[in-house]
Each structure stands twice: as structure tokens, then as C-alpha cells.
C-alpha positions in Angstrom: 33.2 -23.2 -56.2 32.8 -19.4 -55.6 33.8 -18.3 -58.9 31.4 -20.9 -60.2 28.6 -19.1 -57.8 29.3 -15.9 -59.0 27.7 -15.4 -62.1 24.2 -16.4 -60.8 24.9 -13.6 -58.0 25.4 -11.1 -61.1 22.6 -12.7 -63.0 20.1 -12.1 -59.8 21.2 -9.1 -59.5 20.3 -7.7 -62.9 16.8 -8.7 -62.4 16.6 -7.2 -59.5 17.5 -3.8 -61.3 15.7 -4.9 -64.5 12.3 -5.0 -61.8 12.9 -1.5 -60.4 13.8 0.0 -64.0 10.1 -1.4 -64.9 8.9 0.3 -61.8 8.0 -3.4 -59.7 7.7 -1.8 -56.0 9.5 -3.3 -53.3 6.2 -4.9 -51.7 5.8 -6.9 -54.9 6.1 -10.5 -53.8 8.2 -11.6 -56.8 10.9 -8.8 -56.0 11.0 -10.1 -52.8 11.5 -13.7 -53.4 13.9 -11.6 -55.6 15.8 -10.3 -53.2 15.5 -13.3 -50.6 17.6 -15.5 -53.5 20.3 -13.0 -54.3 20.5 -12.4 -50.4 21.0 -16.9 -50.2 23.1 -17.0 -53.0 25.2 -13.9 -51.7 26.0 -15.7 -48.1 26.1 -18.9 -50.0 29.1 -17.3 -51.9 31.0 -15.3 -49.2 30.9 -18.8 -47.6 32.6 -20.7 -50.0 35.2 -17.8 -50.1 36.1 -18.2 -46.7 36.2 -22.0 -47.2 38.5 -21.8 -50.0 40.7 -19.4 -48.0 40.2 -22.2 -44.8 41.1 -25.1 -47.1 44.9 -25.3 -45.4 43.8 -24.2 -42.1 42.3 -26.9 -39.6 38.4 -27.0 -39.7 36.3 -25.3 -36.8 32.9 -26.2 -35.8 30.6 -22.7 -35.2 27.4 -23.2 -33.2 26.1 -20.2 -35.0 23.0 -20.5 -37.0 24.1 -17.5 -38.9 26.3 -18.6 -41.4 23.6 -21.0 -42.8 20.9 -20.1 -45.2 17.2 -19.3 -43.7 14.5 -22.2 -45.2 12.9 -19.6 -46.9 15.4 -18.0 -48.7 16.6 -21.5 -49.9 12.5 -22.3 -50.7 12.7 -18.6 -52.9 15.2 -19.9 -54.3 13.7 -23.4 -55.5 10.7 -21.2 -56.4 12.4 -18.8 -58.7 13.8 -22.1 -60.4 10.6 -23.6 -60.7 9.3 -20.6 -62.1 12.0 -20.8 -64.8 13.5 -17.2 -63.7 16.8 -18.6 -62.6 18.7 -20.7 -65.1 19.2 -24.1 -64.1 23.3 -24.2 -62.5 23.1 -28.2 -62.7 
């Protein structure tokens, strides 16, 4: 699943640079929805690498809220796909 991740993380990331080559400021609101879905799908990858590393190991339940995605980096997310900047991974 994290190699499958991966490219979208590249692909977020080049629009990210493609905004600051154009000269987008960092208080633009669409660089930082920007940056909120490369900072989801960047946990939501480092996760599934450590899950695919887990996968023979016995499964632990954390009480930390910190391995989970914030609502509103998963709502940038749905935003940037509903604004047709992120390619559908369906």
C-alpha cells in the first residue's frame, strides 16, 4: 500500500514547488490546503510503512491521537480532489 501512496506524495509535492516557482506566498489559502494534503498523505504513508514492517509482529493498540490524520487535513484533502488538483487514486 505505501508504494502505491507514494507517487501522490511526489505528485503533491511538485505542486507545491510548481506554486512557489510562480511566486504563490505561503499565506495563500490554496498552498496551504497544499501543504495540509501532502503533510496527510506524508503520515498516511510513513504509517503504512510501519504497518508493512508490523505485519509479522503482534498488533498494539496506541492511545495516541497522533498517528491519525487531523479532520482538516483529510477535508484539504477531499477539497483538493473536488477541485480536480489531485488525480483521482480510486
Amino acid at each position: 500500500m505505501a508504494d502505491t501512496v507514494k507517487p501522490h506524495l511526489a505528485y503533491l509535492k511538485r505542486m507545491i514547488n510548481r506554486m512557489e516557482q510562480q511566486g504563490i506566498g505561503p499565506d495563500d489559502p490554496m498552498r496551504q490546503e497544499m501543504h495540509k494534503a501532502y503533510d496527510a498523505v506524508e503520515q498516511l504513508h510513513r504509517r503504512l510503512e510501519a504497518n508493512a514492517g508490523a505485519a509479522d509482529k503482534p498488533a498494539v493498540k496506541h492511545s495516541s491521537q497522533s498517528a491519525r490524520p487531523r479532520n482538516d487535513a483529510i477535508e484539504s484533502l477531499m477539497l483538493l480532489r473536488r477541485t480536480a488538483l489531485l488525480p483521482s487514486i480510486n
